[in-house]
N, C-alpha and C positions, 0 to 999 in steps of 0.2 A: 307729466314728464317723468320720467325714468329716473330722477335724480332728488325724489322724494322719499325718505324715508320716516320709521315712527321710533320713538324715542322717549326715556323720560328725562323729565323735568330736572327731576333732584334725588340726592340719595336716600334712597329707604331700606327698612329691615325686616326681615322678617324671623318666626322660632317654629319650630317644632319639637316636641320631646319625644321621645320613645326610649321604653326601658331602661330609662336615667341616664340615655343620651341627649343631649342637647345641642341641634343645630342652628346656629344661627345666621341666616339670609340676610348680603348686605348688596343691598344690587346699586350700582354707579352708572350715569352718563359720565363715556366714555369719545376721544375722538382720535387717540395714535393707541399704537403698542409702546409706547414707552409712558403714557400715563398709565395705562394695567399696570405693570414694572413697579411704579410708584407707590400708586393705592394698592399693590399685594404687598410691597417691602413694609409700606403703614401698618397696614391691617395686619402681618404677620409679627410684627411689635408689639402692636397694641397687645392680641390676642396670643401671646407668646407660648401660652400656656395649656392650647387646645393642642388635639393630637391630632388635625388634618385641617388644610387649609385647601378646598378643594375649590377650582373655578371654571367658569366660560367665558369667551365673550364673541359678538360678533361686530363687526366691523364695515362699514361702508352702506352706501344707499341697495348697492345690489346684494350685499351681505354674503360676499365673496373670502372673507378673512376672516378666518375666527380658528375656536382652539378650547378644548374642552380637556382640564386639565384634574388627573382622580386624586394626587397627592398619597401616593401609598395604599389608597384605598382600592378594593378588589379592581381588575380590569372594567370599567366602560360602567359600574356601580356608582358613580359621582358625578365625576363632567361632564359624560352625554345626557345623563338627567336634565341637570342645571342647563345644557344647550340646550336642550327637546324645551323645555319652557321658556327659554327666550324667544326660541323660533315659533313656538304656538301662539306665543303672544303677537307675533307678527314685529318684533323689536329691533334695532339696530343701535350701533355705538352703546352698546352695554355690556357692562360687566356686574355678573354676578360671583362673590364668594361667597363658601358656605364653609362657617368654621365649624367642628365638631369637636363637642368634649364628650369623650367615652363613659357611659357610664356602666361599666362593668359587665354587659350583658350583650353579646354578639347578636347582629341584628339579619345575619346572613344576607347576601347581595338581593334578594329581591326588598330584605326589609330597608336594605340603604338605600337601594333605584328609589322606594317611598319615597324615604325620609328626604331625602336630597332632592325630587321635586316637590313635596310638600312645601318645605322652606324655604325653595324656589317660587312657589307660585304663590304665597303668602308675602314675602318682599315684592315681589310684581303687583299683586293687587293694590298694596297702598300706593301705588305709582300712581302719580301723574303724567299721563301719554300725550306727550306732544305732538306734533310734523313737523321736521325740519326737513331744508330741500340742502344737500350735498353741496360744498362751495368751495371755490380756490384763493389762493390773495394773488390780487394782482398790483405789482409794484409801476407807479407811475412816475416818467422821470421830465419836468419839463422846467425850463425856464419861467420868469417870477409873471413874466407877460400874458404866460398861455392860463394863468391860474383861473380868471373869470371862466376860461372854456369848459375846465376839467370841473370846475367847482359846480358847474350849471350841468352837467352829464350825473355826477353825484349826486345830485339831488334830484334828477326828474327818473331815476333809478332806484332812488332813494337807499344807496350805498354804504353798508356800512364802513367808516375810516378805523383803521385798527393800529395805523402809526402816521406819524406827517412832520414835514421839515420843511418849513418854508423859509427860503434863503434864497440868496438869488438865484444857486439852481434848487429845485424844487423836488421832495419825493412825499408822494403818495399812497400808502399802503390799503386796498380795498378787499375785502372780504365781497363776492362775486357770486352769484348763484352758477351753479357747476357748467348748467343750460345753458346761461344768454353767453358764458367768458370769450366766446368768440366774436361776437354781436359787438359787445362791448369792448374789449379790446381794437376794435375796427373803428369803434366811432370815436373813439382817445386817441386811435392813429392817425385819424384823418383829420386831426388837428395838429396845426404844422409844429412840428417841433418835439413832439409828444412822443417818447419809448415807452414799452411796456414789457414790462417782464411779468414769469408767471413762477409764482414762491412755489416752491416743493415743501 
């Protein structure tokens, strides 16, 4: 299904030095633009002290969103590096930064394209490559009666629950593989009583 993508695991690092420049590769599983936001405002904290916080990332199962950013660094010598090795790798929902601290000796843009996918594909190796398949939440809203129904669909889907409110009226919050949401949403509808919305 089309709604498969690869992905790591957890965040890893990588270095490269050249002429007492030092870049250091920190690649992130990634799922909105406003977590990248987050881990570059961290990471530009942390690392306060480098002179370029240069990144990519790309986004989604078809890997339709992404963004390749040089931070000061010559035109298209940083971020399209850093993307050219995400997308080699065949990756999605990732984010790589590469901070660099100058070490006094100008590396001219072909010696940055290097350095910046070296660093790159040095944090990608230590990766752990998963598959994960694209998903939505779908919010279920039923009375306390319909719960054996929705509960028995949950589990023969084996759905993950991501919030829940049982009270006499009822909400359901399901993490959804992107593929069946239609499927599923139909057979939670054809239980009387049962709304379903779909979380953006």
């Amino acid at each position: 299904m089309q709604d498969t993508y690869r992905t790591i695991s957890e965040p890893t690092e990588g270095l490269y030095k050249e002429k007492g420049s030092k870049f250091i590769a920190l690649a992130y599983p990634v799922y909105t633009e406003d977590e990248v936001k987050d881990i570059l405002a961290e990471v530009k904290k942390k690392y306060y002290d480098a002179r370029h916080h240069c990144y990519a990332y790309t986004l989604g199962a078809d890997k339709s969103r992404y963004r390749a950013n040089d931070d000061g660094e010559p035109n298209h010598s940083a971020g399209d590096p850093i993307l050219g090795q995400i997308r080699s790798a065949d990756l999605s929902n990732v984010l790589v930064i590469v901070v660099r601290y100058f070490g006094g000796t100008k590396l001219g843009v072909s010696g940055l394209i290097t350095a910046y996918k070296a660093a790159t594909a040095a944090a990608l190796e230590q990766a752990t490559v998963v598959e994960q398949h694209e998903t939505v939440l779908l919010q279920a809203h039923y009375a306390y009666p319909q719960m054996n129904d929705v509960m028995s669909l949950v589990k023969e889907y084996d759905l993950p629950v991501r919030d829940q409110q049982f009270e006499l009226d009822c909400k359901l919050t399901l993490e959804v593989r992107k593929a069946l949401q239609y499927e599923i949403t139909a057979k939670l509808e054809d239980t009387e009583g049962v709304k379903v919305t779909i979380l953006e």
